[in-house]
C-alpha positions in Angstrom: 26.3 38.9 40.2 27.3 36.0 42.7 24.3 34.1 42.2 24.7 34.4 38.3 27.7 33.2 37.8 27.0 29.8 39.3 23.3 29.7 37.7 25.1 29.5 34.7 27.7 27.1 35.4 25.1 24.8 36.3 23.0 25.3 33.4 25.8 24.8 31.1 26.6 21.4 32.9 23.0 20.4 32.7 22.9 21.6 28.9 26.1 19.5 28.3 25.2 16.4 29.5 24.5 13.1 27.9 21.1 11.5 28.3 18.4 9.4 26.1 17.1 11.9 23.4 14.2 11.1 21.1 14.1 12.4 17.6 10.3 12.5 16.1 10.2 12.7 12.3 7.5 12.7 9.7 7.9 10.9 6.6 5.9 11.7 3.6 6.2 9.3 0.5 4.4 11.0 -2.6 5.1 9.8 -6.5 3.1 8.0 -8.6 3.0 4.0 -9.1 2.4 2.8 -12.8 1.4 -0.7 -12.8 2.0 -3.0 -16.0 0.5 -6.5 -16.7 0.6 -8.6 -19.9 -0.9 -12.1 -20.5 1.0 -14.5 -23.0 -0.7 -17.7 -24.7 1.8 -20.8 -25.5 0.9 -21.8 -28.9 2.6 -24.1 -30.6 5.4 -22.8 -28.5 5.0 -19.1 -29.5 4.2 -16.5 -27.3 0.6 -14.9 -28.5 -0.5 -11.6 -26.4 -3.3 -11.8 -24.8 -3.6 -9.1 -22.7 -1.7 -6.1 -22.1 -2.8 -2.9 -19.9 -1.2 -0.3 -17.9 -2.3 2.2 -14.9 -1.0 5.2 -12.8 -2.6 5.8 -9.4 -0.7 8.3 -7.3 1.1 7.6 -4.1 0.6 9.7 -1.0 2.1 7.8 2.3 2.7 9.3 5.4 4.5 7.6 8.5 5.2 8.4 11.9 7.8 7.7 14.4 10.0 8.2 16.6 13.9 7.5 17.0 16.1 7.1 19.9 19.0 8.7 20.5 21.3 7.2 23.6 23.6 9.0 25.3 24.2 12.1 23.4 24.7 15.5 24.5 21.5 18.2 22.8 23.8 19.3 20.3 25.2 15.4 18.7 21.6 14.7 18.9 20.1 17.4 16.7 22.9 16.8 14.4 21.2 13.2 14.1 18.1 14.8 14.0 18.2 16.2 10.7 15.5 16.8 8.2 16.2 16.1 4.4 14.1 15.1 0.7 14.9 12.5 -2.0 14.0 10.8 -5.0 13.3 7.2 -4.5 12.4 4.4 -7.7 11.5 0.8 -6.5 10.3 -1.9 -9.2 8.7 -4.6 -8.5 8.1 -7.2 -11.1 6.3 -10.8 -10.5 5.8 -13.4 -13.6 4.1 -16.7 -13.4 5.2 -19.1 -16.4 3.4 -21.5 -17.2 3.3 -24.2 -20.0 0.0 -22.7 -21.8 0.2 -19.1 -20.5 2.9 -16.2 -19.3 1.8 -13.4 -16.8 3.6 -11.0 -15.6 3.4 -7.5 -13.7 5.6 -4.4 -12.8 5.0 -2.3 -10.4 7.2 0.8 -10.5 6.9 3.4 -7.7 8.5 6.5 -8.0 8.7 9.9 -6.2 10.1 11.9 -3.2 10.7 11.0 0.3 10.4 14.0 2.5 11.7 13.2 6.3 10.6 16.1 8.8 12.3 15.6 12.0 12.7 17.4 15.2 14.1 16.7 18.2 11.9 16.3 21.2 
């Protein structure tokens, strides 16, 4: 019972103390990107369509890495360690006018963001 009792003092110290932590997560992008183009004549100084399309493909993205943590005691760092999902919409539209012809195409990309994390 002697040699217990200080085991565990020293393992709670040791537990308790603040050092460099990493934090590996997993980030999985899925959703589906639409893309949509259209093509304008300038005639006369009207707009006539040329072209106009649209396609889906779907988005699967997966990233890895890691994050440090500096100076934090276990339990501060796997409360910044956490693992979480949400939706996510980002648009992207580029147009080219001209004098004799308009392009332009969206890109919307929309889905979930999953981060797995865990602390290393």
């Amino acid at each position: 019972m002697k040699k217990i009792f200080p085991l565990a003092i020293c393992l709670i110290v040791a537990m308790a103390c603040k050092k460099n932590r990493t934090c590996h997560c997993t980030q999985t992008k899925t959703g589906t990107s639409t893309t949509h183009g259209t093509v304008n004549e300038v005639f006369l100084g009207i707009p006539v369509a040329l072209a106009d399309t649209s396609f889906s493909t779907p988005i699967n993205d997966i990233q890895v890495y890691d994050r440090s943590i500096n100076k934090a005691t276990k339990s501060a760092a796997s409360n910044n360690c956490i693992s979480y999902s949400e939706p996510y919409k980002e648009t992207t539209l580029t147009s080219v006018p001209a004098s004799s012809f308009n392009l332009s195409v969206e890109v919307t990309n929309e889905g979930t963001v999953t981060y797995d994390c865990k602390l290393k």
